[in-house]
The first five atom37 places (N, CA, C, CB, O) and aatype in JSON, in Angstrom:
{
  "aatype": [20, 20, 20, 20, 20, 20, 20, 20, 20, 20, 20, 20, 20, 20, 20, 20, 20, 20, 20, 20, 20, 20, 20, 20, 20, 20, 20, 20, 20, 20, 20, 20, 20, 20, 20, 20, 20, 20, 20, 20, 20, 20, 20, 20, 20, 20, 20, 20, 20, 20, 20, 20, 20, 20, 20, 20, 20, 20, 20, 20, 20, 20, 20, 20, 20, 20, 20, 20, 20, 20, 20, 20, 20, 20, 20, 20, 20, 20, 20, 20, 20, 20, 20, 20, 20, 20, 20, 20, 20, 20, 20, 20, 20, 20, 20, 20, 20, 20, 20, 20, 20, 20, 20, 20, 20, 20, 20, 20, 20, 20, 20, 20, 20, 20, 20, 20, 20, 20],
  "atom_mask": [
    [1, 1, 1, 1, 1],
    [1, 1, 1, 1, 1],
    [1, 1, 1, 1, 1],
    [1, 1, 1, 1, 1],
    [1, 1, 1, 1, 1],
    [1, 1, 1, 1, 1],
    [1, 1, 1, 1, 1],
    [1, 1, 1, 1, 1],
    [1, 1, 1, 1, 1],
    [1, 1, 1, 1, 1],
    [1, 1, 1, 1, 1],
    [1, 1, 1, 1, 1],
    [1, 1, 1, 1, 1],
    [1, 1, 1, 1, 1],
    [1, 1, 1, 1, 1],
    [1, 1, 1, 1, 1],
    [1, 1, 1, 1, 1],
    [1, 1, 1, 1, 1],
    [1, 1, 1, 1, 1],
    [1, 1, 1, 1, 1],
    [1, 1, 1, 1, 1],
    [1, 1, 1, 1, 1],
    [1, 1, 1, 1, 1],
    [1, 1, 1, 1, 1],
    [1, 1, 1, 1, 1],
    [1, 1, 1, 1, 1],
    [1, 1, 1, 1, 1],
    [1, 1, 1, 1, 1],
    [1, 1, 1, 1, 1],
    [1, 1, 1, 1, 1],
    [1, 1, 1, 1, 1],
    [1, 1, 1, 1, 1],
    [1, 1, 1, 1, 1],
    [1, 1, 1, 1, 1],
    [1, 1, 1, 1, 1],
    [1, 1, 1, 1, 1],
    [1, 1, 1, 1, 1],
    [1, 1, 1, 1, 1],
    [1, 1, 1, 1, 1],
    [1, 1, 1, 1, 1],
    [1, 1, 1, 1, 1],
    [1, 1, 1, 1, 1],
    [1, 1, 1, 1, 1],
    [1, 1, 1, 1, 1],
    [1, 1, 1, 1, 1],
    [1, 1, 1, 1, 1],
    [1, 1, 1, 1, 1],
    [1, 1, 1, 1, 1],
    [1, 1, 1, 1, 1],
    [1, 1, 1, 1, 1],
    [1, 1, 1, 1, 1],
    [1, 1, 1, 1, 1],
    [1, 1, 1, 1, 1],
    [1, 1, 1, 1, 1],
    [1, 1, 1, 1, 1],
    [1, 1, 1, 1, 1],
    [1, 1, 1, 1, 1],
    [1, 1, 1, 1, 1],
    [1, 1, 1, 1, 1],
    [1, 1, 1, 1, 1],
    [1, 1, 1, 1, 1],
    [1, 1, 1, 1, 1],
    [1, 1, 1, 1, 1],
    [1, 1, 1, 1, 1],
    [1, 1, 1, 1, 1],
    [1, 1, 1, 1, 1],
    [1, 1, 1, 1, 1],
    [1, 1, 1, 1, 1],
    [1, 1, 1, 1, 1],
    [1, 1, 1, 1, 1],
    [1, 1, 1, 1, 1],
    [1, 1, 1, 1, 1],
    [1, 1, 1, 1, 1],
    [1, 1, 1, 1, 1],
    [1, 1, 1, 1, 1],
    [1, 1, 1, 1, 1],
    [1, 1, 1, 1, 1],
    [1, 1, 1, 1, 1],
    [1, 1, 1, 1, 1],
    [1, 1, 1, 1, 1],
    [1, 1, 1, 1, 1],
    [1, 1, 1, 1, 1],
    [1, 1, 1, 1, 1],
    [1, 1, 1, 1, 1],
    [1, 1, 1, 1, 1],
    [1, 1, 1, 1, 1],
    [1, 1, 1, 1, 1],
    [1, 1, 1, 1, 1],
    [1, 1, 1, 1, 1],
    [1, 1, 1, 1, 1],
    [1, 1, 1, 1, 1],
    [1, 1, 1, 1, 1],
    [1, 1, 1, 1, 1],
    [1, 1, 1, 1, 1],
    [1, 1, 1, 1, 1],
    [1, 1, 1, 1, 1],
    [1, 1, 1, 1, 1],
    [1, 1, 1, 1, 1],
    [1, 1, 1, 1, 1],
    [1, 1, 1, 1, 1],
    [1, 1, 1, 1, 1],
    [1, 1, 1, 1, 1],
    [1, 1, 1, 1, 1],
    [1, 1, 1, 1, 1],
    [1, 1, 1, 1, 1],
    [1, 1, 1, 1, 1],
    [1, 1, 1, 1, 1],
    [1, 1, 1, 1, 1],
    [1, 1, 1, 1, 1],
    [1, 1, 1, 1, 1],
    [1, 1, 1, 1, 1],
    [1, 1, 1, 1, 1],
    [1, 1, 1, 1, 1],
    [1, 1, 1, 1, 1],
    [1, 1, 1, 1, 1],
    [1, 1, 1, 1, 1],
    [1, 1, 1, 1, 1],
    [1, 1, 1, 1, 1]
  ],
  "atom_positions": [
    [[39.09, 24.3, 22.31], [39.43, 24.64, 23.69], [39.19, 23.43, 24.58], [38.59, 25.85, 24.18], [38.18, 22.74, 24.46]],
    [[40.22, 23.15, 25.53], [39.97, 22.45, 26.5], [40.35, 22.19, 27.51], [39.88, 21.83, 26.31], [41.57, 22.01, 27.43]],
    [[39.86, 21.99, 28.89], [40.22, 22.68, 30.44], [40.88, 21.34, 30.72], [38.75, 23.26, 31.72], [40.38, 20.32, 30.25]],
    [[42.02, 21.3, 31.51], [42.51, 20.16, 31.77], [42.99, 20.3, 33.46], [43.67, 19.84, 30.66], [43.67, 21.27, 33.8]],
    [[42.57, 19.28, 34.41], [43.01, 19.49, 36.12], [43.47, 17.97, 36.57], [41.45, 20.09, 37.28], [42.9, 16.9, 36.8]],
    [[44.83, 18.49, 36.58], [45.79, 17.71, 37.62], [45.15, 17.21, 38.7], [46.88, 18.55, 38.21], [44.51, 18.02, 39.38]],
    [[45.15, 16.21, 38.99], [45.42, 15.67, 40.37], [46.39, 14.54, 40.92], [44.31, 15.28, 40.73], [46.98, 13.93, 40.02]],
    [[46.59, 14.25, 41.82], [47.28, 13.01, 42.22], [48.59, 13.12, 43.25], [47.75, 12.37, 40.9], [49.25, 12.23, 43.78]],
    [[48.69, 14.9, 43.36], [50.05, 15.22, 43.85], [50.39, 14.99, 45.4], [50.27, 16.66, 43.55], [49.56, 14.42, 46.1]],
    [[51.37, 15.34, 45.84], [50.92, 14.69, 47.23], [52.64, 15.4, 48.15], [50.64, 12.3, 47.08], [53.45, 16.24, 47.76]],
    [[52.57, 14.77, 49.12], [53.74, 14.48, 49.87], [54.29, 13.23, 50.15], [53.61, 14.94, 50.91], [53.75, 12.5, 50.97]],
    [[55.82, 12.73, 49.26], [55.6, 11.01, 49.53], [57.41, 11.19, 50.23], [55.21, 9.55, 47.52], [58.24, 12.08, 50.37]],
    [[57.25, 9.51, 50.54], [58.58, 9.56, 51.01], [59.92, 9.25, 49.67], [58.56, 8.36, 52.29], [59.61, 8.67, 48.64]],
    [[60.96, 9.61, 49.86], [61.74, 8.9, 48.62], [61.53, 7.19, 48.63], [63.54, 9.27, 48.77], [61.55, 6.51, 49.66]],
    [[61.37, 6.81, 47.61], [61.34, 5.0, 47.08], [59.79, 5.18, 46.93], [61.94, 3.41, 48.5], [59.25, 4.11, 46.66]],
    [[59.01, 6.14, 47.02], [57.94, 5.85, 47.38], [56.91, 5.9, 46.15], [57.69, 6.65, 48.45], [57.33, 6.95, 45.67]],
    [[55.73, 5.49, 45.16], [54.81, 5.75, 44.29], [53.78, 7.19, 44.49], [54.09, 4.48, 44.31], [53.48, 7.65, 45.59]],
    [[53.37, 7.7, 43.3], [51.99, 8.49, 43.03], [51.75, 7.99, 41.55], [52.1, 10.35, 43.16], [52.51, 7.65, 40.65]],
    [[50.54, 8.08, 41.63], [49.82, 8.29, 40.27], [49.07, 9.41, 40.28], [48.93, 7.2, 39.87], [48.1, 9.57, 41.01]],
    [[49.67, 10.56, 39.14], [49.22, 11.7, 38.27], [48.35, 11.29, 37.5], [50.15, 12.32, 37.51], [48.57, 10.37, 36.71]],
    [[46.73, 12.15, 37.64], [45.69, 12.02, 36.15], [45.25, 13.32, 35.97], [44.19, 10.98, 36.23], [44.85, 14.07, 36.86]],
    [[45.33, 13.59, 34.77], [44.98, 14.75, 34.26], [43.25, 14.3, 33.52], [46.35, 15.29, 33.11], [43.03, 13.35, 32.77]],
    [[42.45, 15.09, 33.92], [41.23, 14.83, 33.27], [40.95, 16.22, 32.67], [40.09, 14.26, 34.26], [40.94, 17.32, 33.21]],
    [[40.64, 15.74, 31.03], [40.08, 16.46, 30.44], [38.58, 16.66, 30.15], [40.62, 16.33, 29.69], [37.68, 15.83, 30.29]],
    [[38.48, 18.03, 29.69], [36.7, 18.7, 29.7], [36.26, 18.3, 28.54], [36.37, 20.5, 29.75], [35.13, 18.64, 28.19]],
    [[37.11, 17.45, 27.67], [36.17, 16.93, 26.13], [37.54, 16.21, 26.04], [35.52, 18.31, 24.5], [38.64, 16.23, 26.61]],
    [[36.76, 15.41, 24.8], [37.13, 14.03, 24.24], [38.52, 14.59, 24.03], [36.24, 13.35, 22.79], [38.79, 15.76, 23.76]],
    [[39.44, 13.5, 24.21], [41.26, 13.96, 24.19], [41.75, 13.01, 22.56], [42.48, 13.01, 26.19], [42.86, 13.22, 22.07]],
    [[40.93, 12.2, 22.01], [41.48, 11.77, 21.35], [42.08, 11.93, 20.1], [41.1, 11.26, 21.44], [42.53, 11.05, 19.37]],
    [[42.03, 13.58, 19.84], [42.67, 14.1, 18.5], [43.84, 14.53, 18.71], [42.0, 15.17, 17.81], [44.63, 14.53, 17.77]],
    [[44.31, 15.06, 20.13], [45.32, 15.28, 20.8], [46.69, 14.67, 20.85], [44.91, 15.23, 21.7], [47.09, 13.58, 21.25]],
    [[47.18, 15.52, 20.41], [48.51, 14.29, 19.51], [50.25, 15.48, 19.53], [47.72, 13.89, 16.81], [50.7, 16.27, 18.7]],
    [[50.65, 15.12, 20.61], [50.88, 14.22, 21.66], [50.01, 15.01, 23.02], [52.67, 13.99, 21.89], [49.69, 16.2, 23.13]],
    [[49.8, 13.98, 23.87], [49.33, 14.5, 25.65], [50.57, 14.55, 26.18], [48.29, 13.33, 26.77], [51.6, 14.33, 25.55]],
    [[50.5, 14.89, 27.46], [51.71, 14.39, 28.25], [51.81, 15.13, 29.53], [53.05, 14.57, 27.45], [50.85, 15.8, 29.93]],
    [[53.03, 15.03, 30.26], [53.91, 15.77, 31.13], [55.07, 16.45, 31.84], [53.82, 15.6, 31.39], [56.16, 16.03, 32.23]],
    [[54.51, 17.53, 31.9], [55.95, 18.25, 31.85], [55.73, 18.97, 33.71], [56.08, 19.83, 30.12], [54.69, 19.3, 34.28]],
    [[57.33, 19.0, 34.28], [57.34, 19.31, 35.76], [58.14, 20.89, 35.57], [58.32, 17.94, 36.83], [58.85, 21.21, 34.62]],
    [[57.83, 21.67, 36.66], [59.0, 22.69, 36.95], [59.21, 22.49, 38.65], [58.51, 24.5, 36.45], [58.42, 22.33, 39.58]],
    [[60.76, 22.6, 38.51], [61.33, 22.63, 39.92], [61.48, 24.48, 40.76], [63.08, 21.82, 39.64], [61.38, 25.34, 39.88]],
    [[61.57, 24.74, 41.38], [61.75, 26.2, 41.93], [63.22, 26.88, 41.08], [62.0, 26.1, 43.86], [64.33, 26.38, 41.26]],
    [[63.13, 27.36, 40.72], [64.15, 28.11, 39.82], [65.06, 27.22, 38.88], [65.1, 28.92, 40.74], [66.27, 27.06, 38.75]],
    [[63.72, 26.66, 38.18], [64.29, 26.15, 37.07], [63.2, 25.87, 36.04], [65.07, 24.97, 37.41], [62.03, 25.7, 36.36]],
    [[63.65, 25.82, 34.77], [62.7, 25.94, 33.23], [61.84, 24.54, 33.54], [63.86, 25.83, 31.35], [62.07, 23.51, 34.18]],
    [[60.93, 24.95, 32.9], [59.96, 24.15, 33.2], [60.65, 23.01, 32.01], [58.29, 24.86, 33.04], [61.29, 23.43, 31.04]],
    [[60.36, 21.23, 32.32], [61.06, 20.21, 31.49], [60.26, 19.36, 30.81], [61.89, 19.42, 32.21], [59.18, 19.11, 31.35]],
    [[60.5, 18.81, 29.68], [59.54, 17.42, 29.83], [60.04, 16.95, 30.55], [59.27, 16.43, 28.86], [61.15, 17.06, 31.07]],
    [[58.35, 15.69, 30.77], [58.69, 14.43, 31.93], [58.42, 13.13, 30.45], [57.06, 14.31, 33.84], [59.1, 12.25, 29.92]],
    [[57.07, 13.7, 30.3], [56.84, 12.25, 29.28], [56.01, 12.5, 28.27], [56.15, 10.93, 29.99], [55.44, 13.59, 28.19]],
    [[55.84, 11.57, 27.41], [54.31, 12.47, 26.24], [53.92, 11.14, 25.5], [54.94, 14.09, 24.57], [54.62, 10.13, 25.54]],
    [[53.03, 11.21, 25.0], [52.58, 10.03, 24.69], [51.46, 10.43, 23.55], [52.07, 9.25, 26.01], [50.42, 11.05, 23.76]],
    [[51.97, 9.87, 22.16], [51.01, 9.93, 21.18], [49.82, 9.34, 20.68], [51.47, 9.89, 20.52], [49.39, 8.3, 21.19]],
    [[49.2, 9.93, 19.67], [47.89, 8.87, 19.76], [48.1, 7.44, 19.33], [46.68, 9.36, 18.82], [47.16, 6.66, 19.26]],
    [[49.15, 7.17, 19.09], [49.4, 5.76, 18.12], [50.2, 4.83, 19.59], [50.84, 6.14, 16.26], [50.53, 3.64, 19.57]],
    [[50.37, 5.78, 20.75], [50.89, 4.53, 21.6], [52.13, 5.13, 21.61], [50.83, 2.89, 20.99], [52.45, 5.12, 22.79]],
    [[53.21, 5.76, 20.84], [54.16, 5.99, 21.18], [54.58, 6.91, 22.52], [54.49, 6.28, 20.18], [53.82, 7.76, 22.98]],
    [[55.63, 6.69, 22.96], [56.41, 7.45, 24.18], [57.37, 7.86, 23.87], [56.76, 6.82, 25.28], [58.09, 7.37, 23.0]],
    [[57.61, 8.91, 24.55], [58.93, 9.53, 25.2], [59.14, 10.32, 26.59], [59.37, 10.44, 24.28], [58.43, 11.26, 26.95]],
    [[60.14, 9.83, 27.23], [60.49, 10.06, 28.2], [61.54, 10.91, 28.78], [60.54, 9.26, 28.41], [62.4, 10.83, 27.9]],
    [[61.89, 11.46, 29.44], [63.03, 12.19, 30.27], [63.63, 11.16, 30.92], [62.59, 13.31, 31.33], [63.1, 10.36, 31.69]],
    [[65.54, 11.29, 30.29], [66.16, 9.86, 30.7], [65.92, 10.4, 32.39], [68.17, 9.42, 30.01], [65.14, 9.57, 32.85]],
    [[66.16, 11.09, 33.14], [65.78, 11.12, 34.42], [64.65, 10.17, 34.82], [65.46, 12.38, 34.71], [64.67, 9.85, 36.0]],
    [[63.92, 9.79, 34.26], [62.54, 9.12, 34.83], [62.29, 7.92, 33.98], [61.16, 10.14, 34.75], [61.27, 7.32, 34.3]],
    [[63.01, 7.39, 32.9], [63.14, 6.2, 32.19], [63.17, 5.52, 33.2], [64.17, 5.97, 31.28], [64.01, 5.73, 34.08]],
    [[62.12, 4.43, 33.29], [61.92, 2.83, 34.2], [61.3, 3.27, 34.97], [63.09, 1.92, 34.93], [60.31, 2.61, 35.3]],
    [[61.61, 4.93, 35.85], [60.87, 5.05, 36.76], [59.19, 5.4, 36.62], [61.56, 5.88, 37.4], [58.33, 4.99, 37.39]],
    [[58.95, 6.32, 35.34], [57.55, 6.6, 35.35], [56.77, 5.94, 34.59], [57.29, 7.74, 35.11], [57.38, 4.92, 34.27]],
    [[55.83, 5.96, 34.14], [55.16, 5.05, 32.98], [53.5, 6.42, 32.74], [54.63, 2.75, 33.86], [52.79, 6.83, 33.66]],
    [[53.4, 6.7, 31.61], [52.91, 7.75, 31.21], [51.55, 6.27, 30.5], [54.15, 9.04, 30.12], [51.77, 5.09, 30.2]],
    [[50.1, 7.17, 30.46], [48.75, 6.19, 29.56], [47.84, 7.13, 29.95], [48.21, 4.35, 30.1], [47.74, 7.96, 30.85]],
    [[46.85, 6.55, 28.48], [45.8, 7.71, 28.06], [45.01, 6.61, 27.85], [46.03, 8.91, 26.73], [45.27, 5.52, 27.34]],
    [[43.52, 7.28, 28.56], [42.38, 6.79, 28.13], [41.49, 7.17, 27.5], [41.95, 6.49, 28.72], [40.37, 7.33, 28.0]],
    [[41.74, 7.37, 26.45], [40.32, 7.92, 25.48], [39.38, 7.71, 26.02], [39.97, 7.37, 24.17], [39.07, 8.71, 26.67]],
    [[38.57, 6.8, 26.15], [37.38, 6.53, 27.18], [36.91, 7.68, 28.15], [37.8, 5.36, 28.1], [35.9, 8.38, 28.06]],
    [[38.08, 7.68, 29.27], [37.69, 8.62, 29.89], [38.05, 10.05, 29.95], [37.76, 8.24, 30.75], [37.84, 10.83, 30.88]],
    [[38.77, 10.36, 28.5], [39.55, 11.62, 28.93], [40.35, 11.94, 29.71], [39.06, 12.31, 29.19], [40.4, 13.06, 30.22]],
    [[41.37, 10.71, 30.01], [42.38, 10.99, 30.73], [43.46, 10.19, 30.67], [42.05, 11.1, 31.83], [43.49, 9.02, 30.29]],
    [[44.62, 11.08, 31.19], [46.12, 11.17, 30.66], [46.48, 10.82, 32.14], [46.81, 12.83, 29.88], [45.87, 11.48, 32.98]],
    [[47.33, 9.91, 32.59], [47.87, 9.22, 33.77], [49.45, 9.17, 33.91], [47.33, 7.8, 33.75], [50.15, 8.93, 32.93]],
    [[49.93, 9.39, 35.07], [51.48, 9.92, 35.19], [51.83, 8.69, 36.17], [51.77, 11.73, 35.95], [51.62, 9.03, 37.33]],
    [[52.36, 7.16, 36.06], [52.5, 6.34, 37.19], [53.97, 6.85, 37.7], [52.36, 4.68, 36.81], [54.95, 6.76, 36.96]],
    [[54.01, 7.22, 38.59], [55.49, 7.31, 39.34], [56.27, 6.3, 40.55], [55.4, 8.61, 40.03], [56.05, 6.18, 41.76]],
    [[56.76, 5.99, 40.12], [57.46, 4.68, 41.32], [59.1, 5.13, 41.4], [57.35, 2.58, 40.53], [59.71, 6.0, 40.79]],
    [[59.54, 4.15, 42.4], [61.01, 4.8, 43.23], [61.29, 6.73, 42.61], [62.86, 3.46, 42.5], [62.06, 7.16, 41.75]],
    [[60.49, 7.33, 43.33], [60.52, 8.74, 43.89], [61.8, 8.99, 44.29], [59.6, 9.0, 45.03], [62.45, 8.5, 45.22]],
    [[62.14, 9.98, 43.3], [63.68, 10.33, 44.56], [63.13, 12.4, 44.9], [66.31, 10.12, 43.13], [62.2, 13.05, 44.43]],
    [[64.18, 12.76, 45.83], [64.05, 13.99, 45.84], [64.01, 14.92, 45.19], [64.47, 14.25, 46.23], [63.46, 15.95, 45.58]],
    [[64.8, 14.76, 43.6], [65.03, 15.71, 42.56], [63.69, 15.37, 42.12], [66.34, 15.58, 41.51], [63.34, 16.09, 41.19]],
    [[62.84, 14.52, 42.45], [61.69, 14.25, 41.54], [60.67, 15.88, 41.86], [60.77, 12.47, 42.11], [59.85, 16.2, 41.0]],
    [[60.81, 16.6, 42.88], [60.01, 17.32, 43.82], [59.69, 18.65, 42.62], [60.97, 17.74, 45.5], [60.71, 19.3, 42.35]],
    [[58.62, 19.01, 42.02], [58.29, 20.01, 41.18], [56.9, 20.1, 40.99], [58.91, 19.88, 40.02], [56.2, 19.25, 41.53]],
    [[56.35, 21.02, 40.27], [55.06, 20.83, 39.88], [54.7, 20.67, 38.67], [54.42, 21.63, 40.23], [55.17, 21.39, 37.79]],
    [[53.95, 19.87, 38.46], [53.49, 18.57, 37.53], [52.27, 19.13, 36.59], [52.87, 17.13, 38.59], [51.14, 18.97, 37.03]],
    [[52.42, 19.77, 35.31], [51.87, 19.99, 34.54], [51.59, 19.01, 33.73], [52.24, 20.77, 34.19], [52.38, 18.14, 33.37]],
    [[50.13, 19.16, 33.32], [49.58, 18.3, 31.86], [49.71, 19.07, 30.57], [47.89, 17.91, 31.9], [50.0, 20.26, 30.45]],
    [[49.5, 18.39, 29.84], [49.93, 19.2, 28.2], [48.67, 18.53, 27.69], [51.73, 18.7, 27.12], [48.16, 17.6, 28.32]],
    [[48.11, 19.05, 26.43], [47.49, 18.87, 25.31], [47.69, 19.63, 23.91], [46.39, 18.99, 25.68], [47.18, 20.71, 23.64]],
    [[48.58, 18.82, 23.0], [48.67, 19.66, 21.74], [47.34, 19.41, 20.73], [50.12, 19.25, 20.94], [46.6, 18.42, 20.76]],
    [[47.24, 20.38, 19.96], [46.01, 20.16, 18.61], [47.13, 19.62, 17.63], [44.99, 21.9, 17.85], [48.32, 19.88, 17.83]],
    [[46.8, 19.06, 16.84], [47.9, 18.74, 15.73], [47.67, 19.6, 14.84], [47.93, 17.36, 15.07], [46.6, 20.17, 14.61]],
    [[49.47, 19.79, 13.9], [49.5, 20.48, 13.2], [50.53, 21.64, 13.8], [48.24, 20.67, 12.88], [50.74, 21.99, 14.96]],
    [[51.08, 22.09, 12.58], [52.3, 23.47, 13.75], [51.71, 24.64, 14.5], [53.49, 24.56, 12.69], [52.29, 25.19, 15.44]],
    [[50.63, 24.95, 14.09], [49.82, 25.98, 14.39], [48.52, 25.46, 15.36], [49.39, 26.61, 13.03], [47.46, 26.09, 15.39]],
    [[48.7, 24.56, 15.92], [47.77, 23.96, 16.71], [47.89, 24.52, 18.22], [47.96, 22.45, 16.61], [48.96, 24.27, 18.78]],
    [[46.95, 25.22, 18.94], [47.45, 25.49, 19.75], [47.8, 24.53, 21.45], [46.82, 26.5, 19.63], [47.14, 23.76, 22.14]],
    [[48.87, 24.98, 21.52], [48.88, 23.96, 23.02], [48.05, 23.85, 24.45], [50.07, 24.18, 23.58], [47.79, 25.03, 24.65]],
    [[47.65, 23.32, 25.25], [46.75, 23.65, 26.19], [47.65, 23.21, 27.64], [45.24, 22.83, 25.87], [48.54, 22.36, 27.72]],
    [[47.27, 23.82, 28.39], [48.14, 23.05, 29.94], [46.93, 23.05, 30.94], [49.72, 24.21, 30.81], [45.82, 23.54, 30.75]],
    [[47.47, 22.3, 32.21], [46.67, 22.47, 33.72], [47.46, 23.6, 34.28], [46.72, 21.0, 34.87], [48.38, 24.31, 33.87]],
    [[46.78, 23.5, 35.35], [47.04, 24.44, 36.22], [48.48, 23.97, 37.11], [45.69, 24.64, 37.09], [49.29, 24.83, 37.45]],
    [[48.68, 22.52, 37.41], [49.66, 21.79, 37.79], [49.98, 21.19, 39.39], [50.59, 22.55, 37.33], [49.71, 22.02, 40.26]],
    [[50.26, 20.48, 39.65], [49.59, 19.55, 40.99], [51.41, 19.47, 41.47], [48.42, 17.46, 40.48], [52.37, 19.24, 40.73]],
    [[51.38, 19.73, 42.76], [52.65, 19.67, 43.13], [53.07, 18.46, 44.16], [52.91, 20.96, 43.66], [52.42, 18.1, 45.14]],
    [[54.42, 17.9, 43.66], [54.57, 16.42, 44.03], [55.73, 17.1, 44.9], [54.92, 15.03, 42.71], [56.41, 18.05, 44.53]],
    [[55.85, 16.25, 46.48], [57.4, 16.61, 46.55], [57.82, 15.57, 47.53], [57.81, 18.24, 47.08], [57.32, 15.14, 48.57]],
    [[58.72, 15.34, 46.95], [59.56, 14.11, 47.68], [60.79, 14.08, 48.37], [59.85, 13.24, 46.87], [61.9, 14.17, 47.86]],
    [[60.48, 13.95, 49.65], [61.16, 13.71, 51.16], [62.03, 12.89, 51.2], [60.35, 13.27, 52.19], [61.6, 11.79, 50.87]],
    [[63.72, 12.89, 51.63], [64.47, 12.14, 52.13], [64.84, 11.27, 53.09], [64.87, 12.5, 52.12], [65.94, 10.73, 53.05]]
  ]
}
């Protein structure tokens, strides 16, 4: 089990940066993949990004160049950099934690809501 809380969300202008960190309640480093996933108001919740223990990424071509996803074992935490913000960016910003394995169960935050102004 493990509790995971968003922060970083905000009100920005479009072109504008946030940085998302998800901090976890115990060590994240078996956790394979972390990541983030957004939902917009009447729509399925998406990936944004995920990031495995070996360093690998993946991204939502929507946010390719724009976001940059990193984990710190150290501190138990999973970081969402966001730069040139546009309006479709505007949703709320869930963290993920999988256990590995198919039967591993998944964990989320509660989710921090970003929304971006024209």
């Amino acid at each position: 089990q493990v509790h995971l809380v968003e922060s970083g969300g905000g009100l920005v202008q479009a072109g504008g940066s946030l940085r998302l960190s998800c901090a976890a309640s115990r060590s994240i480093y078996r956790f394979n993949p972390m990541g983030w996933y957004r939902q917009a108001p009447g729509k399925e919740r998406e990936l944004v990004a995920l990031m495995a223990i070996g360093g690998n990424t993946n991204y939502a071509d929507s946010v390719k160049g724009r976001f940059t996803i990193s984990r710190d074992n150290t501190k138990n935490t999973v970081y969402l950099q966001m730069s040139s913000l546009k309006p479709e960016d505007t949703a709320v910003y869930y963290c993920t934690a999988k256990t590995p394995g198919a039967l591993g169960p998944q964990y989320w935050g509660q989710g921090t809501q970003v929304t971006v102004s024209s």
